[in-house]
C-alpha positions in Angstrom: 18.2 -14.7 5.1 18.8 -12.2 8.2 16.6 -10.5 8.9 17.4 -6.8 10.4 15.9 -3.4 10.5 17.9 -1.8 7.8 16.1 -3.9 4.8 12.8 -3.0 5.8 10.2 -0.7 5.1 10.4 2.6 7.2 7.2 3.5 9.4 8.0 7.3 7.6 6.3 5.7 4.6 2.0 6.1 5.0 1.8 2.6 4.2 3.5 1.5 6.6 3.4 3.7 9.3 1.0 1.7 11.6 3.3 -1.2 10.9 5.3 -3.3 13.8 8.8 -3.4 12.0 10.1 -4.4 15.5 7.6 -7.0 16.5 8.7 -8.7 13.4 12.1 -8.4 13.8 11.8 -9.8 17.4 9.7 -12.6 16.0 12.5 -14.0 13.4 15.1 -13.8 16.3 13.0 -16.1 18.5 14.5 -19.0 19.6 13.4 -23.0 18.9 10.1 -24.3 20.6 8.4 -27.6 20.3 5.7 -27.9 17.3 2.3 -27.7 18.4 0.1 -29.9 17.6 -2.6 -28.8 15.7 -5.9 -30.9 14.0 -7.5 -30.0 10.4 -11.1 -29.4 10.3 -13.1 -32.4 9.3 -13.4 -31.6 5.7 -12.4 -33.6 3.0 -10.1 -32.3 0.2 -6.5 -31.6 0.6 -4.5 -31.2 3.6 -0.9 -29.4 3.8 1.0 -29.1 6.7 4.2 -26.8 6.7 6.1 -26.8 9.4 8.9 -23.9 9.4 8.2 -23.4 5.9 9.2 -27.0 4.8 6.2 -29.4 3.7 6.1 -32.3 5.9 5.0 -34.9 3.3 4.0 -37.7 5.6 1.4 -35.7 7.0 0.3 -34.0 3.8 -1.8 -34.9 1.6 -1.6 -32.5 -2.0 -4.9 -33.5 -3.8 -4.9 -31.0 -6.7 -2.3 -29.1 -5.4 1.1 -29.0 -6.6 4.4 -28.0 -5.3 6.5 -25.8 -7.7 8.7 -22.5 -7.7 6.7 -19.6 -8.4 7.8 -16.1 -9.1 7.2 -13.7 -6.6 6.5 -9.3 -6.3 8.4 -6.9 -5.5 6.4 -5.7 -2.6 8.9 -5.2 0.5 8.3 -8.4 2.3 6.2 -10.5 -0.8 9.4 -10.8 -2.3 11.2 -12.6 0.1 9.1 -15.4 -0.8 11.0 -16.4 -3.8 11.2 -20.1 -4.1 9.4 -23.2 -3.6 6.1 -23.0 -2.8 2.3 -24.5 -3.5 0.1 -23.7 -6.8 -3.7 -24.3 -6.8 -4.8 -24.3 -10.5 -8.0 -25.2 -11.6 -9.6 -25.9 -15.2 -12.9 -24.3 -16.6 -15.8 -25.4 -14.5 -14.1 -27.5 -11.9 -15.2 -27.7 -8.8 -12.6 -28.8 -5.8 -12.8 -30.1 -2.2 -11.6 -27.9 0.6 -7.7 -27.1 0.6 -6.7 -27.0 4.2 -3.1 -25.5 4.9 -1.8 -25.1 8.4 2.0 -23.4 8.9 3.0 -24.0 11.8 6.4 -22.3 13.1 9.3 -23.1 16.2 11.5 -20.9 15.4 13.3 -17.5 13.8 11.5 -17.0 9.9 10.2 -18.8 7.0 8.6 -17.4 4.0 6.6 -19.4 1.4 5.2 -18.3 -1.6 1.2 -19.7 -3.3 -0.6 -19.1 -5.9 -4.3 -20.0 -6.5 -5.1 -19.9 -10.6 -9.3 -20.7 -11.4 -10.2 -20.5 -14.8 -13.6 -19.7 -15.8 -16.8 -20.6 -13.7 -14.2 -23.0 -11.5 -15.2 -23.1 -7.3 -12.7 -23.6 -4.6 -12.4 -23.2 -1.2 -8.7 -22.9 0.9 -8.6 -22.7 4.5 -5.1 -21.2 6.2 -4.2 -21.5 9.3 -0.9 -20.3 11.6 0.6 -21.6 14.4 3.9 -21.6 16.6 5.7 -18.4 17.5 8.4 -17.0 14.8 8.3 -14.9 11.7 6.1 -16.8 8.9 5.9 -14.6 6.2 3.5 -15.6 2.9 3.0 -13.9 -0.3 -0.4 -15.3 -2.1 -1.1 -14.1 -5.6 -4.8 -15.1 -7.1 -6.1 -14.6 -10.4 -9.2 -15.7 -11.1 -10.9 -16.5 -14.9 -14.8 -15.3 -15.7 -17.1 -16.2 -13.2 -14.6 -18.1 -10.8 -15.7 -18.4 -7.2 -13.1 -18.6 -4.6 -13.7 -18.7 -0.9 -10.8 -18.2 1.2 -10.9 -18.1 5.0 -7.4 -17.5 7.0 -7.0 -17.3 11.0 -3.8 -16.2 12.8 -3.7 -18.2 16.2 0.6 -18.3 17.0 1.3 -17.9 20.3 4.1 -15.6 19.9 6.0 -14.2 17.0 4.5 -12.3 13.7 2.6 -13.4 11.0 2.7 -11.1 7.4 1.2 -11.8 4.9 1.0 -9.9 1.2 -1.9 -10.4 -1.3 -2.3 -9.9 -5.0 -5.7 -10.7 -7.1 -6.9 -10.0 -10.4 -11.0 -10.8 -10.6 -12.4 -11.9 -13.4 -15.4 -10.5 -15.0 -18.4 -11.3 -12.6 -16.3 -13.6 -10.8 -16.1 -13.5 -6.9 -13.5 -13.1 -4.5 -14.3 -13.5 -0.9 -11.7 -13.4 2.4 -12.5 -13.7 5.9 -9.9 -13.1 8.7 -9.5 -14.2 12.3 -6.2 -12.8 14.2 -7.2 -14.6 17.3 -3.7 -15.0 18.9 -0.7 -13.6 20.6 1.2 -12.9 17.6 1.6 -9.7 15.8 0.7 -9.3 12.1 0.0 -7.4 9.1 -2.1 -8.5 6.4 -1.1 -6.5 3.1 -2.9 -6.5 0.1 -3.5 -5.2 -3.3 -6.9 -6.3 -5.4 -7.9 -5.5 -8.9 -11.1 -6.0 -10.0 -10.3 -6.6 -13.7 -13.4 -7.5 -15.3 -16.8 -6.0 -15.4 -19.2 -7.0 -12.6 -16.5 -8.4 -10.1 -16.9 -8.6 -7.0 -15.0 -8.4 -3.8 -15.6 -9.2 -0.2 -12.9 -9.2 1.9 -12.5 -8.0 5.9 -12.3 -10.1 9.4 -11.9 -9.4 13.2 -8.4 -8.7 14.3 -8.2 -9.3 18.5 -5.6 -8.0 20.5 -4.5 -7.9 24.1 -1.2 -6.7 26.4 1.4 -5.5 24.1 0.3 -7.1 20.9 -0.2 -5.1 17.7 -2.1 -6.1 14.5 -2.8 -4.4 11.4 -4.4 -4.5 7.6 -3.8 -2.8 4.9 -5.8 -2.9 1.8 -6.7 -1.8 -1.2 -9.4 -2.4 -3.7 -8.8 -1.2 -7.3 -12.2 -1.0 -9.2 -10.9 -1.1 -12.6 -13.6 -2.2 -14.9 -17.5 -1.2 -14.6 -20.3 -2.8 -12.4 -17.9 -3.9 -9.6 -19.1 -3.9 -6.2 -16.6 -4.2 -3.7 -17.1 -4.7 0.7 -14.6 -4.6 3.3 -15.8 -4.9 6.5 -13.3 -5.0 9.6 -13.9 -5.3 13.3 -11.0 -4.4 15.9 -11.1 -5.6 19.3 -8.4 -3.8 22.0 -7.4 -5.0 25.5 -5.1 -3.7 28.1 -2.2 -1.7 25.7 -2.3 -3.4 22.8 -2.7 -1.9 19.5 -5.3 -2.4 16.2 -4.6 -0.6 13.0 -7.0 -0.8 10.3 -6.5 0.8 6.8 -8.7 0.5 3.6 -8.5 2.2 0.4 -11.2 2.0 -2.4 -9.8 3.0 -6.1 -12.5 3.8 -8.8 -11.1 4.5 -12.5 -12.2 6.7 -14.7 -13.5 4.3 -16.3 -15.3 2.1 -13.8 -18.8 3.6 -13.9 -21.4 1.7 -11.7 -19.1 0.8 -9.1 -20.5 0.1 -5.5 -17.9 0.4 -2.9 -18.7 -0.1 1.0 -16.0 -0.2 3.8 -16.8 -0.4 7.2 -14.5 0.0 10.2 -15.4 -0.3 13.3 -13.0 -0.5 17.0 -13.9 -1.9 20.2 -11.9 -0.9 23.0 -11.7 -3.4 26.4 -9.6 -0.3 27.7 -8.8 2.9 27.6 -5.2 2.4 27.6 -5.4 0.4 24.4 -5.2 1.9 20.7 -7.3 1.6 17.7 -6.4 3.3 14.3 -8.9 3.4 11.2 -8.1 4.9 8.2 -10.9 4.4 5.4 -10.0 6.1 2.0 -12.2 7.0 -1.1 -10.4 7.6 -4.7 -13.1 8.0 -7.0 -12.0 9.6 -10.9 -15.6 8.3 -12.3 -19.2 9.9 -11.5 -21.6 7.4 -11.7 -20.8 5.1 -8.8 -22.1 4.4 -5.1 -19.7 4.0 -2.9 -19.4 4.5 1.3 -17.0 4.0 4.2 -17.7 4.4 8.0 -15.2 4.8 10.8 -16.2 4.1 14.4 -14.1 3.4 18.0 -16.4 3.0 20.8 -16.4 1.6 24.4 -19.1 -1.5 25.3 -22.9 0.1 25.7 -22.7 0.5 29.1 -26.7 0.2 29.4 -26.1 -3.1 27.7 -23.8 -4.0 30.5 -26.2 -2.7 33.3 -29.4 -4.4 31.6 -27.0 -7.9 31.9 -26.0 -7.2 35.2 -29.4 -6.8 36.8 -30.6 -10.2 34.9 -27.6 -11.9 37.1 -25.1 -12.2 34.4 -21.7 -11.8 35.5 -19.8 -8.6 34.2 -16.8 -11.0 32.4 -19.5 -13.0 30.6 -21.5 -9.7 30.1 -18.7 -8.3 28.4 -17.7 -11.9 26.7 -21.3 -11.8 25.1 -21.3 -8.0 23.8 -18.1 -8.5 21.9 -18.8 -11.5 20.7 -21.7 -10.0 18.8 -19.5 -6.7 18.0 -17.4 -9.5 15.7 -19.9 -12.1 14.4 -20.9 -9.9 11.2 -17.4 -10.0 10.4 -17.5 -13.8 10.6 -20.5 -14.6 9.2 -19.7 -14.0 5.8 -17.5 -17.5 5.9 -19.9 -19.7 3.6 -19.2 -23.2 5.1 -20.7 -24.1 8.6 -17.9 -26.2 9.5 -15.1 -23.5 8.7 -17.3 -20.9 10.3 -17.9 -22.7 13.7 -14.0 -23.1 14.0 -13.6 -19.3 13.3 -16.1 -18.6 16.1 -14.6 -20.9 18.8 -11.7 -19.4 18.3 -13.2 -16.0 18.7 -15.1 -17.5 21.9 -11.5 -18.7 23.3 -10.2 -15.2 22.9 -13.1 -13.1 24.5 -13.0 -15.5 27.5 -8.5 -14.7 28.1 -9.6 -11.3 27.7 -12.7 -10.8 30.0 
């Protein structure tokens, strides 16, 4: 499919006026490049590897997941998913190994479509991670049954090219939803999503640390439908800005009428490397019931220069001074990934960033 301007969104529309129409469009022009290599964590479970959108069975291995066309949304870029893609579905009370996915891409655009299905009081974990330089676009729709857990934990590392990706989930009653994101590469992206709490006492945690530098540009854009009572809902997002590069973060809370008891936090929160870099926050509070506790804060700040000056007279050296203070600006954003080895990953890759940047 050709990609161009014309049949996408327009930055005119609020949702997508942050958005880097022509980042993408650069990125599924790009020409070929050779496929990096690229190691899964040592966890056991399931192990995909898609390389331009195309599994590459000999170096896959599907466990409980299966391949099979899936119906997509009609969201502006979710729906150019439509076709072959890979379904996690697991039966009441199951309990499944890590699924590790890594999409790697060497050229122009792909577009894959997943689902992840967990009936009631079933566990999973899926780990996601991108690659490569070109456009790899994803469309992920979850629904999960009463008292499903799913951990999900997704970092952007391409070394050019864009990265979107659209989300849909329905939550259970008191089941639990909880994404953690990294953008710790050169690519640009936007992470899109839409998530209903649809029973009583769900809950959702979902945020990350998106880390850019030189021209790049990275975005979110999410919101968190309390539908049903007793939900309590957290998105927490760090930004990190170097030289002219751009972060845009935007998250919406919706509380129904009927939702009473809901407890809604957001927090946002931009560190800029430099003055000539940007950082946009848009928390947003739609509350139509009146017995609920919800919150959002919105900060963009430079690093405590007292903080810098304490290091400085204790011989550290201003790059590792600096290194050090972002690093902890991000870790709360990390720390809510549950599994050591998934989390340590996330971090190194965090590290590797901070010390391009310093």
């Amino acid at each position: 499919m050709s990609t161009t301007l014309l049949d996408l969104p327009s930055t005119r529309a609020e949702a997508w006026r942050w958005a880097d129409l022509g980042g993408l469009t650069a990125a599924a022009a790009l020409g070929p490049i050779a496929a990096p290599a690229h190691d899964f964590l040592d966890l056991p479970g399931a192990r995909l590897l898609f390389v331009d959108g195309v599994l590459d069975d000999a170096r896959s291995d599907l466990g409980r997941v299966a391949l099979t066309d899936l119906a997509t949304t009609d969201h502006a870029l979710g729906r150019r998913t439509a076709g072959r893609g890979w379904r996690l579905s697991l039966d009441a009370q199951a309990a499944a190994d890590p699924v590790q996915i890594v999409h790697v891409a060497t050229a122009a655009e792909n577009h894959v479509p997943a689902e992840i299905v967990l009936a009631d009081d079933a566990v999973a974990q899926v780990v996601e991670t991108f690659v490569g330089a070109g456009w790899q676009n994803r469309f992920t729709r979850t629904r999960l049954g009463k008292g499903a857990r799913l951990m999900r934990s997704v970092r952007l590392l391409q070394s050019a090219g864009f990265v979107s990706l659209r989300e849909e989930a329905e939550v259970g009653q008191t089941a639990s939803l909880v994404t953690i994101f990294l953008g710790a590469g050169a690519q640009g992206s936007r992470i899109d999503a839409q998530l209903t709490m649809a029973g009583q006492g769900a809950f959702v945690e979902y945020g990350g640390a998106l880390l850019t530098r030189e021209e790049q540009k990275q975005e979110c854009a999410v919101r968190v439908n309390h539908a049903m009572p007793d939900g309590a809902s957290r998105q927490l997002w760090r930004a990190v800005a170097a030289d002219r590069s751009q972060a845009s973060l935007a998250a919406a809370v919706e509380v129904a009428r009927d939702a009473q008891k809901t407890d809604g936090v957001q927090s946002l929160r931009g560190l800029l490397l430099a003055r000539t870099a940007t950082i946009n926050l848009k928390p947003e509070l739609e509350i139509f019931a009146d017995d609920v506790k919800c919150a959002h804060g919105a900060t963009v700040g430079e690093l405590d220069q007292r903080a810098m000056f304490y290091m400085a007279s204790r011989g550290i050296p201003t790059q590792r001074a600096q290194a050090i203070l972002t690093r902890a600006f991000v870790a709360d954003a990390l720390e809510r990934i549950g599994d050591d080895t998934v989390r340590a990953a996330f971090e190194a890759d965090a590290d590797a960033w901070l010390e391009r940047a310093s």
